[in-house]
C-alpha positions as CSV (number, residue, x, y, z in Angstrom):
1,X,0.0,0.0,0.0
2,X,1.1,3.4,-0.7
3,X,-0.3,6.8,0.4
4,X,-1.0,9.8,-2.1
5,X,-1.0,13.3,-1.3
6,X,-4.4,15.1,-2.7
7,X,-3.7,18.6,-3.5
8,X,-7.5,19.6,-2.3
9,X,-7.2,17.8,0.6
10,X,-3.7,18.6,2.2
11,X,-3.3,15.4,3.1
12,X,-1.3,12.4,2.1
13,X,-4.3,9.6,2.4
14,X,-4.4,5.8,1.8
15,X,-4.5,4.2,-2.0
16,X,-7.8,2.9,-1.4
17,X,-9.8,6.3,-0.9
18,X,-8.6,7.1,-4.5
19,X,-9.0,5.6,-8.4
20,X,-7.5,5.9,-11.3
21,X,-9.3,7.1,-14.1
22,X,-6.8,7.0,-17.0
23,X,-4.5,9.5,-18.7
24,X,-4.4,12.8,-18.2
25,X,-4.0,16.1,-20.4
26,X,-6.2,14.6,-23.0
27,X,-7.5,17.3,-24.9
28,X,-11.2,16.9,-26.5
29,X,-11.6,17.6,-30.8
30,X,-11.5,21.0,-31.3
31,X,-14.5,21.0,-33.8
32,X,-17.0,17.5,-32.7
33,X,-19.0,18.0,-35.1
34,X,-16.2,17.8,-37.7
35,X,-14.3,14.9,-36.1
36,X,-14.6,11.8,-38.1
37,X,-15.3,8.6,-36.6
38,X,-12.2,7.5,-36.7
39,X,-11.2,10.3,-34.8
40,X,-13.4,9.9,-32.0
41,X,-12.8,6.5,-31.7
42,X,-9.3,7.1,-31.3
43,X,-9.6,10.3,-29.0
44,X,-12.3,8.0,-26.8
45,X,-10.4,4.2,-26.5
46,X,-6.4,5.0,-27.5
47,X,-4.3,5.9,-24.6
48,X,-0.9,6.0,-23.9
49,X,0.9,3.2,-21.7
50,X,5.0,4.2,-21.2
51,X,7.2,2.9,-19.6
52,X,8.5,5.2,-16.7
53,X,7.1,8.7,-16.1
54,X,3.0,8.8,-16.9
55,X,0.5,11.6,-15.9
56,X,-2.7,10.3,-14.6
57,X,-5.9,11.8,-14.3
58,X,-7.3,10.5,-10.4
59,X,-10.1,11.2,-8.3
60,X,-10.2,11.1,-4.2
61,X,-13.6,9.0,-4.3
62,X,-13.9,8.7,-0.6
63,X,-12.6,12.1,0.6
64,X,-13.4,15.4,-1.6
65,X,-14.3,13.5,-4.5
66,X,-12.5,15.9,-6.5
67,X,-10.2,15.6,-9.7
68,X,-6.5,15.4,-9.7
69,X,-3.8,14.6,-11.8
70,X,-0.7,12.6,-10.8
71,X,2.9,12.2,-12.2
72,X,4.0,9.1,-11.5
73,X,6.8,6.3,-12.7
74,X,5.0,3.5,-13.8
75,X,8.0,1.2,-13.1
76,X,8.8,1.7,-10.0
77,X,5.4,3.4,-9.1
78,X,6.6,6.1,-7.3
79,X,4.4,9.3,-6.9
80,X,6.5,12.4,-8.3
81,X,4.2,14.8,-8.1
82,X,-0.1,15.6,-7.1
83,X,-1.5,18.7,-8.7
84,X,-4.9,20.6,-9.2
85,X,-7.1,19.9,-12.6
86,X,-5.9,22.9,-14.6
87,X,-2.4,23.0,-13.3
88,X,1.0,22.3,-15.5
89,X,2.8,19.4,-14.0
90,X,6.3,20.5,-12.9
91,X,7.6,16.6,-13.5
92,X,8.3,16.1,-17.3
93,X,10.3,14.2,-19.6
94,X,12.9,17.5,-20.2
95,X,13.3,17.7,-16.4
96,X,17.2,16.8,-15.1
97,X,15.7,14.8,-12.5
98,X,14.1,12.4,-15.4
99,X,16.5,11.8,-17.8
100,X,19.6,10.7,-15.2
């Protein structure tokens, strides 16, 4: 078990009051009503899966029930970072700390 900080909350909280709910930053089609199905099909059911760092979209279902995003390694799964919907994720792939 490990214990994730939610950034509404202030408080770092057991994995169980939380759930994943896929990857994060996904950004919707700009025009819907010009998106072709192929489109929407990949914008609804293609996701990314890497190796190492991943930013997740989360929700604290038992405490605030609000939305959050997480950066986290998925190999050694590790929490880098918990930030607000809306927010820029200071964890990324250019970062010093990533690429050693």
């Amino acid at each position: 078990m490990f214990y994730i900080y939610c950034p509404y909350c202030g408080e770092h909280r057991e994995e169980e009051e939380f759930h994943a709910k896929g990857q994060a930053h996904l950004a919707r089609p700009a025009d819907p009503d010009a998106t072709s199905d192929k489109e929407w099909g990949n914008f609804l059911y293609f996701r990314s899966n890497p190796r190492g760092l991943h930013h997740e979209l989360w929700i604290h279902a038992i405490g605030c029930r609000r939305f959050f995003n997480i950066a986290r390694d998925t190999q050694s799964y590790e929490i880098l970072e918990t930030y607000r919907i809306g927010e820029k994720p200071s964890v990324t792939l250019t970062n010093d700390t990533q690429q050693a």
